[in-house]
N, C-alpha and C positions, 0 to 999 in steps of 0.2 A: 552290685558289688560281689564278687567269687571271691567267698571265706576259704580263708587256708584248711586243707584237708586234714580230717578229724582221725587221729591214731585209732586203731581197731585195741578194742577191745583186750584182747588176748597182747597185745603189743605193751599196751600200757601200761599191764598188770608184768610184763617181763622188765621194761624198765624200772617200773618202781622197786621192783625183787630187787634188782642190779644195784641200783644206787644204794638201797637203804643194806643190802652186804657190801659194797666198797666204801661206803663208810665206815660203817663199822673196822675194815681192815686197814683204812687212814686212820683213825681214831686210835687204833692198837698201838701200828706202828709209830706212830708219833709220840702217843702214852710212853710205850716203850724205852724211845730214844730221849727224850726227855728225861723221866726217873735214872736211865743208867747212865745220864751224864753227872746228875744230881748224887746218885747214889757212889758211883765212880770217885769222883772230889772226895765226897764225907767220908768212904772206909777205905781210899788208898789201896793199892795196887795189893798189897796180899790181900785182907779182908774183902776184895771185889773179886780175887782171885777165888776164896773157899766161894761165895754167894755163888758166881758161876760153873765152880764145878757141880755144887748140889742142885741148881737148874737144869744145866747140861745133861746133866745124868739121868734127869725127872723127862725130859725131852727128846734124850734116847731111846730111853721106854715107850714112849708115848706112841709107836705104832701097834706092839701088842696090846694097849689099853684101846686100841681101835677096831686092831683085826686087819687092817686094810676094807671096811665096810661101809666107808661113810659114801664113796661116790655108788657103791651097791646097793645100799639100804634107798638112796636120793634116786636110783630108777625104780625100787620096787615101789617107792609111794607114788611115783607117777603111771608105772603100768599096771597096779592094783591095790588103787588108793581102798577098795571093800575090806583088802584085811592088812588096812593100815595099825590096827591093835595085835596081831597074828607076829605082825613085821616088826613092830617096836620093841613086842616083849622079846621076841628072839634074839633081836639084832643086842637088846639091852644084857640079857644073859647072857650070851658069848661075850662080850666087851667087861660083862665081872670076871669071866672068867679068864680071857687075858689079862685085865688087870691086876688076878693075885699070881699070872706067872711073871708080869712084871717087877713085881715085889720081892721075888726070889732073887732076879737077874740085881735090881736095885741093892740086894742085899749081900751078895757075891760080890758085886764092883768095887761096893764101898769099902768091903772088906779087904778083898784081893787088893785093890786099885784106890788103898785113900789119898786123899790129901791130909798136908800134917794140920788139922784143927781138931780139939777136942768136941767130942760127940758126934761127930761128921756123921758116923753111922744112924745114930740116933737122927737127925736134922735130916737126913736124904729118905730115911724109912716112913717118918712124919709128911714126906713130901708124896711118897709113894700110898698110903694109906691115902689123902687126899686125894686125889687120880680115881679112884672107887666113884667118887662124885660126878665124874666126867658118863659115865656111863650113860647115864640118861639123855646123854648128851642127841642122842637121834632123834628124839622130839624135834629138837630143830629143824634136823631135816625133813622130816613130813611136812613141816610149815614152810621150808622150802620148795617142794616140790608144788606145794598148792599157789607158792608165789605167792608168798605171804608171812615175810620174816618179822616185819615191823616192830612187834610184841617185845621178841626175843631182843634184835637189836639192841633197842630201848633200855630191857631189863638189862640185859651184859653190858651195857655201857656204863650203866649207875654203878655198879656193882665197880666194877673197874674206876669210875670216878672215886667213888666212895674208898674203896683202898689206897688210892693214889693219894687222898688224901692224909689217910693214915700215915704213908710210908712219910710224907713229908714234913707232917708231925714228929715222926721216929728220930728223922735225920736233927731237926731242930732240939731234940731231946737229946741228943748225940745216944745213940741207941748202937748196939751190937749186929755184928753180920748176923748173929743167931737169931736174934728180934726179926729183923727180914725176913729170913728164910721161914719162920713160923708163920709170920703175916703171909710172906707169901702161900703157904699151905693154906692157910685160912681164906686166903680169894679163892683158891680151887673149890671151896667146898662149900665157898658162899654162890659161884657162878653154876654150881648144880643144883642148889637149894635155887637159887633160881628161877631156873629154866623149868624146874615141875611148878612153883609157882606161875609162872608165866603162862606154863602152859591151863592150868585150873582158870588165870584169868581171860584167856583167850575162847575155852569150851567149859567152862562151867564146872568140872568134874576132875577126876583125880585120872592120871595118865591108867590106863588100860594094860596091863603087860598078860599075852598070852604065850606062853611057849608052845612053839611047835619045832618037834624033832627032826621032821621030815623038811624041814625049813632049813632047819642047822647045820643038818650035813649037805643041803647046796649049798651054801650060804660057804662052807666052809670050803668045799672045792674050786670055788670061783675067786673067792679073794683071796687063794692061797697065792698067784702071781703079783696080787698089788700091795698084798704084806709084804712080802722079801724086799719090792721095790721100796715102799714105806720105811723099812729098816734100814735098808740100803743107805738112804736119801741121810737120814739121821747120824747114821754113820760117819756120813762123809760131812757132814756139818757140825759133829761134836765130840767126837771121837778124840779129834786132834784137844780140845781143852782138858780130858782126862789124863790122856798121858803126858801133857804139859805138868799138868800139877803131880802126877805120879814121880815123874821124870826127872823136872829143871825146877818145882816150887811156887809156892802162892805166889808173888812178883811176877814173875816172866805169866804166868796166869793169866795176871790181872792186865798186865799189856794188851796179850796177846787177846783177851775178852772186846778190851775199849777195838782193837782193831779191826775183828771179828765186824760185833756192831756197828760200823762204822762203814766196814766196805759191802753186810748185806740190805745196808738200808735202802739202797737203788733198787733191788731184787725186786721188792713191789710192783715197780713197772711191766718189766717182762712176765711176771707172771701173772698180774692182772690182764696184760694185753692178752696172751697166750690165751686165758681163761674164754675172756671174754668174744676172738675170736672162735672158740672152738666149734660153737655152733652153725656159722658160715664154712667151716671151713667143711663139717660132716656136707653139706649142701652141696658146694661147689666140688666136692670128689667125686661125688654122682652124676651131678650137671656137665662137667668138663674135668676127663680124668689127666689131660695134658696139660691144661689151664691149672689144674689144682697145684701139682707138681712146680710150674715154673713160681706160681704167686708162692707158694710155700720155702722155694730159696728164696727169692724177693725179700720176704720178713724175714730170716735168718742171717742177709745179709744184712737189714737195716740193724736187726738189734744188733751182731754185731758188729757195725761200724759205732754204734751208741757207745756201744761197752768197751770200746777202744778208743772212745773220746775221754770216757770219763777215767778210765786206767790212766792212761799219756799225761791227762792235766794234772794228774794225783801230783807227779812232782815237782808240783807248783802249789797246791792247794792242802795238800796233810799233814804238815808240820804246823803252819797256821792255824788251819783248826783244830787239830787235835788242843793245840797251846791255848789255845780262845775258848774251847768246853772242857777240856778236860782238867789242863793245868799241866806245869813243866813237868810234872815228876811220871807223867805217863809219856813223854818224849819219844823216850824206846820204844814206842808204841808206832811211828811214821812208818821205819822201813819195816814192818810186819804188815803197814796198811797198803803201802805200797807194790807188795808182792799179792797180797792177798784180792785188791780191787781188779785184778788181769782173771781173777776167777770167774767175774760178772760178764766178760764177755763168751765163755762158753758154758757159764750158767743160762744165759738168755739163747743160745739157739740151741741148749739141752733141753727149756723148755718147749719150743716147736718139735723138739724131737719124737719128746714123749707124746704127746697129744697127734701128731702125725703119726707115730705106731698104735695110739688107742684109737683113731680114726680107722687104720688100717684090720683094726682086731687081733694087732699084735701082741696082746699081754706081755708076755713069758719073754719078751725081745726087750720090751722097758726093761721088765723085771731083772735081764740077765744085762742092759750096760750098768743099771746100778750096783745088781753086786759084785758083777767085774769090777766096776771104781773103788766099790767098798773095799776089796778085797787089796786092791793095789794103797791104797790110803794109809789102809791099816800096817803093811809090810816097808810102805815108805815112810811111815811116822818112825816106825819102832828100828829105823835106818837112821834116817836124818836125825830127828830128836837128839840124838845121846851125842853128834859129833854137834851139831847144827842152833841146837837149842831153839826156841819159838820158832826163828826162820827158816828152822827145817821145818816144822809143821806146816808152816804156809806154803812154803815150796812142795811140800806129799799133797796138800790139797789139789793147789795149781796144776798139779801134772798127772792126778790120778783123774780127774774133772774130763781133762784133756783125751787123755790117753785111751777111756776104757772104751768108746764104740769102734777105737782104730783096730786093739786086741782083738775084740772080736770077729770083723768084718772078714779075717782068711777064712774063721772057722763057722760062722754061719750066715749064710749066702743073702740072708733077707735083710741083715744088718747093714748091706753092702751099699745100697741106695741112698741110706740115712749118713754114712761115716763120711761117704762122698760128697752130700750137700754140706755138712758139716764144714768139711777142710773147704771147701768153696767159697762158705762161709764167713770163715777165719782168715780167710787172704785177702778177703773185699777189694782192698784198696788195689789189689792188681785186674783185677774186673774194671774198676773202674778209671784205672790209666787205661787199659785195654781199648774201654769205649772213648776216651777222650783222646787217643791218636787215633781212632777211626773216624772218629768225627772230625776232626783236623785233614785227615786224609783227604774225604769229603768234600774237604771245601777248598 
């Protein structure tokens, strides 16, 4: 009898890496969608409104508490795992040190840019002080790169149970947005106390931080292109809940939060696919650079034909459910979901894009469509908004997503290849009348 052939070694240990982190990222997400359906109902459209914008805010930050260094730090443990303590401590120190320029930026917004709740400043600086905790956060990645998350997993998922529980408690307490938003600070800072834990149980010892200077300043010149894009990316995803509550008020906020949530929850997909091709796809540019090119519109087409399925149904599918999790009184919430779910389909072949220019060695070409979008997002908000209210927001999204690798494509030649699959991409369905009166022809 010929036993089915035995996965190698080095295979096994990637799969298992793979699954035990997409779990964890179904896990979140799910978590996620859950509590803010729950949390949504119990504090109503303003009080969901303040919770999100002190999120939102913690979340726009959240590139300078990174640096743009987590996919940099995740090759240096794989090309010199000997001075994985060299790499930790460094990567760890710069990530405090955008953390407290974070705090600043946090403290200006809230100020310049509040929503009307008492203490807001207070509650968003509480959120920003926790973020400090995230630091350590690159441990992980060393245990990534060794393929070998499990640990961590494990620990961030309790952690996450564990408050989940809290918050559910909260609501059954009938508890305040302010209660939340402390708890929520308090996960931050339990999911860092963590992960040093995690890591003591995983090697016996307390994590290792060595600074090296001469680390810092590469470190610093190479992820200066996937910071701005990091920034970027946030921008274009939270920006618009700021000046909603700036602008129009906690209400249209809290709509415009449930719709948000609602239309990025498919996101998962295309970016998990994205992810997880990335590594075939480095392979096959080498293998066959003509082959690489056609498979790469193939998948641009497929997701967006996905993303234009799930847009088209929306008006038939988001009045119902919004009605069914959320409740009538976030109603106003459909036509915000409805504009906003047409985002998902050139969300999903932005993500091919980007990973097709990081394939390429493109940096600084990701970096420059994101802050082209940002840049258009921000100037379309602060347009729309004040005639348009929320559905202006959505529409500055919708069109700044759109728009920004066409803007660039006269003025820099390299971009010209990617804008072009793009629109390709977004026309699908004339492709594929194309092919189905040729094949008629044919016959």
């Amino acid at each position: 009898m010929i036993g089915l052939p035995k996965l190698s070694e080095v295979r096994a240990r990637l799969i298992r890496s793979a699954g035990w982190l997409m779990a964890r990222q179904a896990i979140t997400i799910f978590n996620s969608l859950v509590l803010g359906i729950l949390l949504a109902r119990h504090l109503g459209p303003e009080s969901f409104g303040v919770l999100n914008y002190a999120m939102s805010l913690a979340v726009m930050v959240m590139p300078l508490t990174t640096l743009g260094l987590r996919n940099l730090s995740l090759r240096e443990y794989v090309t010199r795992p000997e001075h994985a303590d060299r790499i930790l401590g460094t990567v760890t120190s710069m990530r405090v040190i955008g953390t407290l320029a974070a705090l600043v930026v946090i403290f200006i917004i809230s100020t310049r840019f509040p929503i009307e709740h008492e203490n807001i400043v207070l509650l968003c600086m509480l959120l920003g002080v926790a973020l400090l905790f995230q630091a350590i956060d690159t441990i992980k990645e060393q245990f990534i790169a060794l393929q070998n998350p499990r640990i961590f997993v494990i620990v961030e998922v309790w952690v996450m149970f564990a408050f989940s529980i809290s918050k559910l408690l909260l609501v059954l307490l009938d508890s305040s947005v302010d209660t939340f938003i402390l708890v929520a600070a308090g996960e931050i800072v339990a999911q860092g106390i963590a992960t040093a834990v995690a890591y003591y149980m995983r090697t016996g010892k307390p994590p290792q931080l060595q600074v090296d200077r001469q680390l810092m300043r590469s470190y610093t010149r190479s992820a200066l292109p996937l910071l701005l894009g990091s920034i970027s990316t946030v921008i274009y995803l939270k920006v618009d809940i700021l000046f909603l509550a700036n602008m129009v008020g906690k209400e249209a906020t809290g709509h415009y939060a449930v719709a948000t949530r609602l239309s990025e929850a498919w996101y998962l997909l295309p970016s998990a696919l994205a992810l997880a091709a990335f590594p075939r796809m480095i392979e096959l540019r080498s293998e066959a650079p003509g082959r690489w090119h056609s498979r790469m519109q193939e998948a641009m087409d497929t997701f967006a034909a996905f993303g234009t399925l799930v847009a088209f149904t929306s008006f038939f599918w988001a009045a119902p459910l919004i009605s069914l999790l959320f409740g009538s009184e976030y109603l106003p919430a459909v036509a915000l979901l409805q504009i906003q779910v047409w985002v998902g389909v050139v969300f999903a072949t932005r993500q091919l894009i980007h990973k097709y220019l990081l394939a390429e060695g493109m940096y600084w070409g990701s970096a420059l469509i994101n802050l082209t979008g940002a840049f258009c997002n921000v100037g379309l908000n602060l347009v729309l908004i004040p005639r348009y209210g929320a559905e202006g927001a959505a529409w500055a999204t919708l069109i700044s997503y759109t728009l920004a690798p066409f803007l660039l494509a006269p003025m820099v030649p390299s971009l010209r290849p990617v804008a072009k699959m793009q629109i390709r991409s977004i026309l699908w369905f004339r492709r594929v009348f194309t092919i189905f009166r040729h094949d008629r022809g044919d016959s």
